[in-house]
C-alpha positions in Angstrom: 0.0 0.0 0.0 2.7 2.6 0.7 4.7 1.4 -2.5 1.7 2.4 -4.4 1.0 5.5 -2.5 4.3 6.5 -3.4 4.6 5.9 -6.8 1.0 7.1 -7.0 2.5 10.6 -6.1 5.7 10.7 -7.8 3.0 9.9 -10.9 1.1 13.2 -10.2 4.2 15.3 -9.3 5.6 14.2 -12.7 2.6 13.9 -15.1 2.8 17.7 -16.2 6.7 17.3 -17.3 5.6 13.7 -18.9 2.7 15.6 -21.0 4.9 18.5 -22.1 7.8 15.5 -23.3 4.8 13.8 -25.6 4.2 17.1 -27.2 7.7 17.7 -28.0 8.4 14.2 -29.5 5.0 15.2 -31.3 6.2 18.6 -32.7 9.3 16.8 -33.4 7.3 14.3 -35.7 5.8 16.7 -37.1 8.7 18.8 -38.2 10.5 16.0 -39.4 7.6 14.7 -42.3 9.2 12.9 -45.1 6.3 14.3 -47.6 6.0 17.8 -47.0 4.4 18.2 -50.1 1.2 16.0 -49.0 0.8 18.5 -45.7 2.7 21.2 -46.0 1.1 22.8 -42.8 2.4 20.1 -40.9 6.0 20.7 -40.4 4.8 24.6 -39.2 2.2 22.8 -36.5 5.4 20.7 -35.8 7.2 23.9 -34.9 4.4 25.3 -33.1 3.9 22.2 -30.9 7.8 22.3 -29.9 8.0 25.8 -29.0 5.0 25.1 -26.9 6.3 22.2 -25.3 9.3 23.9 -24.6 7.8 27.2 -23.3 5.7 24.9 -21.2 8.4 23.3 -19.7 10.3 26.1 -19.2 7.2 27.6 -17.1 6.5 24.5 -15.0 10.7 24.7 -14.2 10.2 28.3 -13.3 7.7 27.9 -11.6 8.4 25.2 -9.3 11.6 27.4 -8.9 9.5 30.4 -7.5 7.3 27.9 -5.2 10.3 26.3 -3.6 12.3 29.8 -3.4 9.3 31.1 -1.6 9.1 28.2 0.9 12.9 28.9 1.7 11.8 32.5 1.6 9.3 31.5 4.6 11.5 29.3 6.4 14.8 30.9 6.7 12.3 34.0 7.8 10.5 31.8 10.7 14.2 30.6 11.6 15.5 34.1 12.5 12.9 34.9 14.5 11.9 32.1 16.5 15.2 30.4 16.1 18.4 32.7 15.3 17.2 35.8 16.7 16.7 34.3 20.1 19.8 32.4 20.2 21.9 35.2 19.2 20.9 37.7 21.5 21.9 35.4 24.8 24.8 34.4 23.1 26.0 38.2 22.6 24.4 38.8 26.1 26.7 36.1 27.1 29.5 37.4 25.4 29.5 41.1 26.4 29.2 40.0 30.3 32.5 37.8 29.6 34.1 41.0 28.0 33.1 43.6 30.8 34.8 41.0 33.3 38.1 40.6 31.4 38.0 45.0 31.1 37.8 44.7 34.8 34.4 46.3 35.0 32.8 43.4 36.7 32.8 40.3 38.7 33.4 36.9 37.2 29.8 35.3 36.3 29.1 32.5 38.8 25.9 31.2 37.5 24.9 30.5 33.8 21.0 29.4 33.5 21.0 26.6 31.3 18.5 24.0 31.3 20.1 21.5 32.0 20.3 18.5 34.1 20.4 18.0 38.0 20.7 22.1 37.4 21.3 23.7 40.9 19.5 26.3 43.1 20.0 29.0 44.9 19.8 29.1 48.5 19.0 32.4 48.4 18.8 34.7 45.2 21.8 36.6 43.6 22.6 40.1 43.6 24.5 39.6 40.6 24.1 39.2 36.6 22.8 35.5 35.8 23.3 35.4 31.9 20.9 32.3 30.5 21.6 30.3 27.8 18.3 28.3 27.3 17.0 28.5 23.8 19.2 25.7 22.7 17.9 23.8 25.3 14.3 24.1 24.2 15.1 23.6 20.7 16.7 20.4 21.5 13.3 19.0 23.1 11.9 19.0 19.8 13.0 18.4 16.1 13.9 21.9 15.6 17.7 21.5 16.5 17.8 18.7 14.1 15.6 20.2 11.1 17.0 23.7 11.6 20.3 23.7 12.1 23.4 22.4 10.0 25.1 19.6 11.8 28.2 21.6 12.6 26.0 24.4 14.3 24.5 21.6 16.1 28.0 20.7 17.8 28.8 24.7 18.8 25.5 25.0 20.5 26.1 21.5 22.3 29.4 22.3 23.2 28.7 25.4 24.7 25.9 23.8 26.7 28.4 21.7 28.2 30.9 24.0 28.8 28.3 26.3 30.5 27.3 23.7 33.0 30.8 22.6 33.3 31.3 26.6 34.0 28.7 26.2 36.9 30.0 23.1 38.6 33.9 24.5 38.8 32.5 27.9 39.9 30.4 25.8 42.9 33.4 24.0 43.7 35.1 27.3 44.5 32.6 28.5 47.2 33.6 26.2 50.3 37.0 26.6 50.0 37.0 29.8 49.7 35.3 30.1 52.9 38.2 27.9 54.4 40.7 29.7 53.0 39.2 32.9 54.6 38.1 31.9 57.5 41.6 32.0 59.8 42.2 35.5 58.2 39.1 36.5 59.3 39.8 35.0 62.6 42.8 36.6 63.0 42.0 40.4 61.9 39.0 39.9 64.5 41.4 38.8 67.6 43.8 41.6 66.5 41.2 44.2 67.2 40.2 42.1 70.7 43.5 42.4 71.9 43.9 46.3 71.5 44.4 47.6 74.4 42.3 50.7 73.0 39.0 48.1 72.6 39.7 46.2 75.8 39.6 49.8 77.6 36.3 50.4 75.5 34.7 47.3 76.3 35.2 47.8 80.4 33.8 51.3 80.1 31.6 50.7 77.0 28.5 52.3 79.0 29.8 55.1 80.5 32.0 58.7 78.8 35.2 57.3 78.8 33.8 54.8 76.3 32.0 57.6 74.5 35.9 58.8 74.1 37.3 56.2 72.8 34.2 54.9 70.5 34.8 58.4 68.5 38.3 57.3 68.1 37.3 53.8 67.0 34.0 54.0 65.9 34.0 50.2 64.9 34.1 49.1 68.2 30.8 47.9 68.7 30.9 46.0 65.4 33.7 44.2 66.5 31.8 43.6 70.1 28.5 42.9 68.2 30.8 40.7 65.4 32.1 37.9 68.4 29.0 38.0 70.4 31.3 38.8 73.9 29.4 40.1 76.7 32.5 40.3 78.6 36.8 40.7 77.9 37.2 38.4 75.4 40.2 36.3 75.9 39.8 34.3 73.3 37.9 33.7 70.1 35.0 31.4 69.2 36.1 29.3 66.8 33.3 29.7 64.9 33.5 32.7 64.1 35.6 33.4 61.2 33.6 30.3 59.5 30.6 32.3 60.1 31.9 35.3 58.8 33.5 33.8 55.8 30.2 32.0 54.4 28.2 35.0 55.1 30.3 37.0 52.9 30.1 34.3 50.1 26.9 32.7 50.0 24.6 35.6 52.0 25.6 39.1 52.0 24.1 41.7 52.8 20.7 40.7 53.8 19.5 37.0 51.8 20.9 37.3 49.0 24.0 35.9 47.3 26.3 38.3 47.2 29.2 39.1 44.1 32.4 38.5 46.5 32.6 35.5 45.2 32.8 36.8 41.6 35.2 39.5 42.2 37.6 37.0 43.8 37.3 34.5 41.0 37.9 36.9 38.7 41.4 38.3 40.3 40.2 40.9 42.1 40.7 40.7 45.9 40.2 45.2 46.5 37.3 45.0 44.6 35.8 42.0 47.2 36.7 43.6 50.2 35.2 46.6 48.6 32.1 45.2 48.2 31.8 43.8 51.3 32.6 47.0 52.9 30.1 49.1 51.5 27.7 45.8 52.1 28.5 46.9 55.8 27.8 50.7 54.9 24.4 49.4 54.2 23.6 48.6 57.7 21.6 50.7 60.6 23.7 52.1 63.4 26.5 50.1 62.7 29.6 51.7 61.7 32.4 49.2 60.2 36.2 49.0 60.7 37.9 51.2 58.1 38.0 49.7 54.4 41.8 48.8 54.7 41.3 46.2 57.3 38.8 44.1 55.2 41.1 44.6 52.3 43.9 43.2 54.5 41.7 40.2 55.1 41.4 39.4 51.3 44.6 40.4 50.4 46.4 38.1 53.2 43.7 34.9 51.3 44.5 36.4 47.8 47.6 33.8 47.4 45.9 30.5 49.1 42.9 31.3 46.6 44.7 32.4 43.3 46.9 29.3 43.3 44.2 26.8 44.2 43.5 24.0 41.7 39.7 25.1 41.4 40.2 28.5 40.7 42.7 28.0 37.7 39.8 25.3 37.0 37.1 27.9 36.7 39.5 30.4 34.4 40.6 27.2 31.6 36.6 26.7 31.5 35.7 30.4 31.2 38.2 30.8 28.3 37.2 28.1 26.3 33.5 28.8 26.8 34.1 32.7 25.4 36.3 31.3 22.6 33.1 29.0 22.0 30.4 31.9 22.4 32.1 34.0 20.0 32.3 31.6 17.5 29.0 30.9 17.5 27.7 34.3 17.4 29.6 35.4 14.5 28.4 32.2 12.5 24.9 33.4 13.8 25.0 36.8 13.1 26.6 35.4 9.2 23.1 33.5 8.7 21.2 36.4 10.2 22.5 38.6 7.9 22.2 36.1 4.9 18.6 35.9 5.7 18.6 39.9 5.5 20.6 40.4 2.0 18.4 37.3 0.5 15.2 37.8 1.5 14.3 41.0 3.2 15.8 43.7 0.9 19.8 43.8 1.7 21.5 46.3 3.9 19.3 49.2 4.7 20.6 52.6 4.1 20.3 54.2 7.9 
């Protein structure tokens, strides 16, 4: 039944071509009588037949020309704008947030949305840019990334797919060790400001003028008291403490949400974390935080454990490769997009 079915069509798609052959062979007969002198007409009607055979099939070439030029006219036209368009905007999105990190302007990304699988969440929402990359993904639920894309387009896309969960994984791995890796620094900036003779004077007389006195010499007094949790001369420090401290200013800062520290250290920039966290502080009622240098001394004493960590020369090989990979997609993107333009909707436009 479907052998018949097909040949049944292939019949009807080819019956007009096999009708306009007959009346050439015809016209052909015709022009070639032996006895023109019998019907002399019939060599002209021979002529006639041919050149209307052949304008015929001309015609139906033509026109089936046309008809399938006007489908690719519709199709390439539905691709850009369901397809290309949306594909290339994250993908320069994607780009321009990896260029304003390498000019310095901002932290390292540390979430791409991709839908992908066993994707993450986030125990409490970022402050930060969150690029997405999720058309592909869509397009791959369906045929579309099979009927609409050229093979080798198919293997950019999917590549940068993995790269940009792979991106998302090494970033993750970065946050608990970075915490450790802060955390005696922390620690130890804290107990330096305990041991201050200055602070120990404040703390005994915290209630009274002389503490007034010294509290407008060291106005960050009470965040350090309110920082350890000490109702009394602290001897010591919780050990806790610095941990506390440290995950706060990576995965919660300043109030539920997760904060760019992280980003700014992954991207080379210890000042520009303890910056952040600093004016973080700033943000806070009737609290009034040590001076800028002595969170940048926290950072800065980390910077070495963290910059020669495994994981974070992990996260920068996968963030180069994945630019190197968004780029060239988006200029083979942005080639079709335009070839879609030139062919089909009137060229390059004049403004």
């Amino acid at each position: 039944m479907r052998i018949w079915l097909f040949l049944k069509r292939r019949f009807n798609d080819f019956t007009p071509y096999l009708i306009t052959f007959v009346l050439i062979l015809f016209g052909a007969f015709f022009l070639t009588d032996p006895e023109p002198k019998i019907l002399p007409w019939l060599p002209v009607l021979g002529g006639i037949v041919i050149g209307a055979g052949f304008t015929s099939f001309a015609t139906m070439v033509a026109n089936r020309q046309a008809i399938q030029e006007q489908y690719n006219k519709d199709a390439n036209l539905e691709r850009k704008q369901t397809m290309y368009g949306p594909l290339y905007i994250e993908l320069k999105k994607l780009r321009q947030a990896f260029e304003d990190i390498y000019r310095g302007n901002e932290p390292l990304l540390q979430w791409i949305d991709v839908e992908g699988p066993k994707r993450a969440r986030f125990s409490s929402p970022p402050i930060y840019l969150v690029p997405t990359y999720r058309c592909w993904s869509s397009f791959k639920e369906d045929f579309r990334a099979m009927t609409d894309f050229t093979p080798t387009a198919q293997d950019w896309f999917n590549e940068i797919q993995h790269s940009a969960i792979s991106f998302d994984e090494a970033v993750e791995a970065t946050r608990v060790l970075t915490c450790e890796v802060l955390k005696p620094h922390i620690d130890s900036a804290i107990e330096k400001e305990i041991k201050r003779p200055s602070y120990q004077e404040w703390l005994l007389n915290r209630n009274n003028d002389i503490g007034n006195t010294i509290q407008k010499q060291h106005p960050w007094f009470p965040f350090i008291y309110n920082f350890t949790e000490v109702s009394s001369t602290a001897a010591s420090l919780p050990k806790p403490l610095g941990q506390t401290a440290a995950r706060s200013w990576i995965e919660i800062f300043p109030v539920q949400t997760q904060p760019a520290t992280l980003g700014w250290l992954l991207a080379g920039k210890p000042d520009r974390a303890a910056q952040y966290i600093y004016d973080g502080y700033l943000t806070f009622p009737s609290t009034t935080p040590p001076p800028l240098a002595w969170f940048q001394d926290i950072f800065q004493a980390a910077w070495p454990g963290l910059e020669s960590n495994p994981a974070y020369q992990n996260v920068k090989t996968i963030q180069e490769k994945l630019f190197e990979q968004v780029q060239t997609a988006e200029k083979e993107l942005e080639r079709g997009i335009q070839r879609i333009r030139d062919r089909y909707e009137g060229g390059e436009p004049f403004v």
